[in-house]
C-alpha positions in Angstrom: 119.1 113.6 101.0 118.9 117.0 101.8 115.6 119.2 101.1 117.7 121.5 98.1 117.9 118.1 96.3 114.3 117.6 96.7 113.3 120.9 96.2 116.1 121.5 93.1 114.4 118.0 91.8 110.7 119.7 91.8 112.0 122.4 90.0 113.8 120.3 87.2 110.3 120.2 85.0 109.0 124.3 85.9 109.2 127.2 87.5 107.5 127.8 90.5 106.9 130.0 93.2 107.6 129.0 96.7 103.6 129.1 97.0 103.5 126.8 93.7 106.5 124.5 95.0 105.0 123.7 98.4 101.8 122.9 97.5 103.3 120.4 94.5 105.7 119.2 97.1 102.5 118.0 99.6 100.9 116.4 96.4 104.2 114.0 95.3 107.4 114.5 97.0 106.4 115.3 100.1 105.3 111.0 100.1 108.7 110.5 100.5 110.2 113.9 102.5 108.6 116.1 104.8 109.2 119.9 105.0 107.3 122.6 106.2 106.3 125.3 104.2 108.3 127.7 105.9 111.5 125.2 105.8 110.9 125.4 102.4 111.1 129.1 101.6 113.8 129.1 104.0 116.0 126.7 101.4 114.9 128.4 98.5 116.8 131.6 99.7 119.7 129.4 100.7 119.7 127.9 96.9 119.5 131.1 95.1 122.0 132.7 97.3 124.1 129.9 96.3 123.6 130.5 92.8 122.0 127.0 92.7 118.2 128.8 91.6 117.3 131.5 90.2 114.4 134.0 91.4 112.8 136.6 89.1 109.8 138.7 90.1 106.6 138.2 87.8 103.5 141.2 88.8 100.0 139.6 88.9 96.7 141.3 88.9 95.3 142.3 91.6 97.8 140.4 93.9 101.7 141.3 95.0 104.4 139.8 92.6 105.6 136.5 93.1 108.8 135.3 92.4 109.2 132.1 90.5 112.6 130.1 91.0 114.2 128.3 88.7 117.0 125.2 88.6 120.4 127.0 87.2 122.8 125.0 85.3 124.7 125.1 88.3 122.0 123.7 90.1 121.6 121.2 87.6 125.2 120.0 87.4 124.7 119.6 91.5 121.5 117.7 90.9 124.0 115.1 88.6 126.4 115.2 91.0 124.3 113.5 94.0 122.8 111.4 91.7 126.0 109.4 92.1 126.5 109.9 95.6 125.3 106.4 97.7 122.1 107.0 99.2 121.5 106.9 103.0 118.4 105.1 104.3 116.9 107.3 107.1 115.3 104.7 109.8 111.9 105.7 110.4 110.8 106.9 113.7 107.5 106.1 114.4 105.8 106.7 117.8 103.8 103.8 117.4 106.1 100.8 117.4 107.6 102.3 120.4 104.4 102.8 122.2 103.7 98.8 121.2 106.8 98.3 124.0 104.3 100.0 126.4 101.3 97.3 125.5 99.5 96.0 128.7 96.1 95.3 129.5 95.3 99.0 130.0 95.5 100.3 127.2 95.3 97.7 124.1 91.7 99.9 123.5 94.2 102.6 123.0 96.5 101.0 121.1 93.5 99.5 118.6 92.3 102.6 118.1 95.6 104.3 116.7 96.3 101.2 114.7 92.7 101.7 112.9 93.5 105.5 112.6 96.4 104.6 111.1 95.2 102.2 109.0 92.6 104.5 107.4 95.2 107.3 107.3 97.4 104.4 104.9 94.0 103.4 103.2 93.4 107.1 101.8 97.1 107.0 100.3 96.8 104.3 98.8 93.2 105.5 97.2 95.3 108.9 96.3 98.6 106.7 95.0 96.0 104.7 93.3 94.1 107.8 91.5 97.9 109.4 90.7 99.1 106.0 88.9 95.5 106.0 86.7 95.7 109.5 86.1 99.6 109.9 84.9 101.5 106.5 84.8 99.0 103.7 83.5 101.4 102.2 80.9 104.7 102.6 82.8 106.5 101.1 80.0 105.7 104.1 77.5 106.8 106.7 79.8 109.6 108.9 79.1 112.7 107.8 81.2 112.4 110.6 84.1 108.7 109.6 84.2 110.0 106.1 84.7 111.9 107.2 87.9 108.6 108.7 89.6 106.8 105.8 88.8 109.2 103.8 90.4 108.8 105.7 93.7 105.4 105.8 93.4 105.2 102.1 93.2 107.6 101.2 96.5 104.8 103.5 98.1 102.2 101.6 96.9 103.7 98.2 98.1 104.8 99.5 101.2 101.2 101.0 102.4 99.8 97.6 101.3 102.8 95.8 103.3 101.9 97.9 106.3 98.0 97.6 105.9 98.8 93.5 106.1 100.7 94.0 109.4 98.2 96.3 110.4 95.4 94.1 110.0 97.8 91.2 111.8 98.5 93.4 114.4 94.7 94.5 115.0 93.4 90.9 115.5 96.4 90.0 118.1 95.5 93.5 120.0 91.7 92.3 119.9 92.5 88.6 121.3 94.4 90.6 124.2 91.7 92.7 125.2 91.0 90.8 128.0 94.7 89.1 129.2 96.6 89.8 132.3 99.4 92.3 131.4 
């Protein structure tokens, strides 16, 4: 997947500014895709240039314009198009496991300390996952079909950060028997 289809995707519902965009893009998909703010504004002048958005400039008070961007049906009809396309898993790359290569002696303190970093870092997304599904997708089953599809992804996150907190606490109480082993 490329950012346009994430970004044309955030725009399917509303318009938004590239302010607007990027901070709804850290609070759903940005889960599941990372950009930068800047990265972001950069695509959105690709995708209107492409005639794939549309910008129009709306004044504010007491602050410059913005310019809101909207999905154009040409947009739309490339957003249908990938739809079909077969998805590509992207491998995760993850310092971490690498760094598990590295373990010895000197530094499983090290290591047990990242691992319950990271574990609290997975524990506070899964409270936010947790406050999103009360909040919006309680009955998933009622929810109108696009609805559906969100719910979906926000589910696979929910089981996978409860997946990884189980390895994580696994992981933890090997590191903690080690403490003390020859390399």
């Amino acid at each position: 997947m490329a950012l346009q289809h994430a970004i044309m995707t955030a725009l399917l519902e509303d318009d938004m500014s590239g302010f607007e965009l990027a901070r709804a893009f850290d609070a759903s998909l940005g889960f599941f895709w990372r950009a930068t703010h800047q990265q972001i504004y950069q695509e959105l002048k690709k995708l209107s240039q492409k005639k794939l958005l549309d910008s129009k400039s709306v004044p504010q008070v007491g602050k410059p314009r913005k310019i809101l961007y909207a999905i154009t049906p040409a947009g739309r009809a490339a957003m249908d198009k990938w739809v079909y396309e077969e998805s590509r898993v992207q491998e995760a790359k993850d310092d971490l496991f690498v760094k598990l290569y590295n373990l010895s002696s000197d530094n499983v303190p090290q290591l047990i300390s990242e691992l319950e970093r990271r574990r609290e870092q997975v524990m506070q997304r899964l409270y936010l996952y947790e406050k999103i599904r009360r909040g919006h997708y309680e009955n998933p089953e009622t929810l109108p079909i696009r609805r559906k599809g969100i719910y979906l992804a926000l589910d696979w996150g929910t089981q996978h950060g409860e997946q990884f907190l189980q390895w994580c606490d696994g992981a933890l109480e090997m590191l903690t028997s080690c403490k003390d082993m020859p390399t």
